[in-house]
C-alpha positions as CSV (number, residue, x, y, z in Angstrom):
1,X,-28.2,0.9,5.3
2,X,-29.4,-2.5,3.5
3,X,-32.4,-3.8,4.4
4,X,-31.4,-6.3,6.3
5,X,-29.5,-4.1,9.3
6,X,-32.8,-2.4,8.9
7,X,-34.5,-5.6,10.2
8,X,-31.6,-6.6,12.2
9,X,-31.9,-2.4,14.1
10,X,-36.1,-3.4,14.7
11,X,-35.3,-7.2,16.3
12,X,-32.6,-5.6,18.6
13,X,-34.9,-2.8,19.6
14,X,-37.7,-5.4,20.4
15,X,-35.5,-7.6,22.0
16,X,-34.9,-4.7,24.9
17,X,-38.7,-5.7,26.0
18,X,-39.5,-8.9,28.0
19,X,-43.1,-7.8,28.3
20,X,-45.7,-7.8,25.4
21,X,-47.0,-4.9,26.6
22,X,-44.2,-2.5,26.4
23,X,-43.8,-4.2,22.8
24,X,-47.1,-3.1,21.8
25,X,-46.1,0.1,23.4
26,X,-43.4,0.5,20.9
27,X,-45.6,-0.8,18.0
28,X,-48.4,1.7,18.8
29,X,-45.8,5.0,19.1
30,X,-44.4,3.4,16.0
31,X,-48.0,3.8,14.4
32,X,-48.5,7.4,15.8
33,X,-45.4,8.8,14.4
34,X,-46.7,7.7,11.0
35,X,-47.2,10.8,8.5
36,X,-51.1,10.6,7.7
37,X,-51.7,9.8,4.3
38,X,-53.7,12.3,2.4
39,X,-57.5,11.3,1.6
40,X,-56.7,10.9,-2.3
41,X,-54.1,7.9,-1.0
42,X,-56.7,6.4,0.8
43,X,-58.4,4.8,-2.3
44,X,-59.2,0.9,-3.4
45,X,-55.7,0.9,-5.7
46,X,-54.2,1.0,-2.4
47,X,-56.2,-0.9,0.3
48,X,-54.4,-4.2,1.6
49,X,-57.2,-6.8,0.9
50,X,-57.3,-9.5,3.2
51,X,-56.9,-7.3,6.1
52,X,-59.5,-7.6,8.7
53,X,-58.6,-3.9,9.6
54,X,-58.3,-1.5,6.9
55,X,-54.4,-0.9,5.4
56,X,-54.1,1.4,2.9
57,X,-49.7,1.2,1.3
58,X,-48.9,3.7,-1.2
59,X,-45.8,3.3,-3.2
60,X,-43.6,6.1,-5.5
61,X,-40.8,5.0,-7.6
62,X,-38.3,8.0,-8.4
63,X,-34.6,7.8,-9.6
64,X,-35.0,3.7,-9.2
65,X,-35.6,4.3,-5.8
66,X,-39.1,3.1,-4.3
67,X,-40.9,5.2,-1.4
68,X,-43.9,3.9,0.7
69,X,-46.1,5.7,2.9
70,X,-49.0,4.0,4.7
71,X,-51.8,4.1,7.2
72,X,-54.2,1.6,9.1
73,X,-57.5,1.9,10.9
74,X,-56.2,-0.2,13.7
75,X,-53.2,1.0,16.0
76,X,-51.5,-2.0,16.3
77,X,-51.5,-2.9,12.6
78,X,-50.2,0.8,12.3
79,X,-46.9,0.0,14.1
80,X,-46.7,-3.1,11.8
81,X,-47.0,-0.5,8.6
82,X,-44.8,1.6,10.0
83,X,-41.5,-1.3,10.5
84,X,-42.5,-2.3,6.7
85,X,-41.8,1.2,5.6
86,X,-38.9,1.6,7.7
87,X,-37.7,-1.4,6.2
88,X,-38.4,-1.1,2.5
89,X,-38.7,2.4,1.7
90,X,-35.3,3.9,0.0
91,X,-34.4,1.0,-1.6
92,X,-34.4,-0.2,-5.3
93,X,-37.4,-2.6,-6.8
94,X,-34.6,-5.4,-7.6
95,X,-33.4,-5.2,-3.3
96,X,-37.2,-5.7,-2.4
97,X,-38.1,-8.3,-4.2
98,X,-34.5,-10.1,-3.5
99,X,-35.1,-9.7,0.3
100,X,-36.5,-12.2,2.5
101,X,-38.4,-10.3,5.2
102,X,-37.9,-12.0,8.6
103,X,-37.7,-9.4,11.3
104,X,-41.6,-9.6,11.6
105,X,-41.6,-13.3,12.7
106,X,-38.2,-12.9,14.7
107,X,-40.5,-10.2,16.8
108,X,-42.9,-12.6,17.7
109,X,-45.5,-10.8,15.7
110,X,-46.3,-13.2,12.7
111,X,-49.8,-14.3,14.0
């Protein structure tokens, strides 16, 4: 799947929810079904700066293919992790860079 049905997929299955709440629902279950990273992935290479919570995103590049994991103190922000690696992961380095990411804005969660 390219990454833009991925994003297309996450905006239909927010656009199921009238109320922010059940959204946030979605984003927190999102964030809990996120593998745990190990402690040694948890380290300043891979800390998000800028973040008011903490964001650690780990990347692995194997057969030109590009695999995140990630994790974040803050459940919310969790979710948010967890539709970016949903989104990215499996693809190639050149498809990443070449992809405009919009289904975070077209969810109403931009600010």
């Amino acid at each position: 799947m390219t990454i833009n049905q991925l994003q297309d997929n996450i905006i239909e299955d927010f656009s199921q929810f009238d109320d922010w709440m059940d959204k946030y629902s979605l984003l927190i279950d999102l964030g809990n079904s996120l593998e745990p990273l190990e402690e040694k992935q948890k380290n300043p290479q891979n800390i998000i700066e800028g973040c008011q919570s903490r964001v650690w995103l780990d990347a692995e590049l194997k057969d030109g293919i590009v695999t995140y994991k990630g994790e974040s103190d803050a459940v919310l922000v969790k979710g948010l992790v967890s539709l970016l690696i949903q989104v990215m992961s499996g693809h190639t380095p050149d498809e990443i860079i070449n992809t405009e990411l919009y289904f975070i804005d077209k969810i109403g969660k931009e600010e």
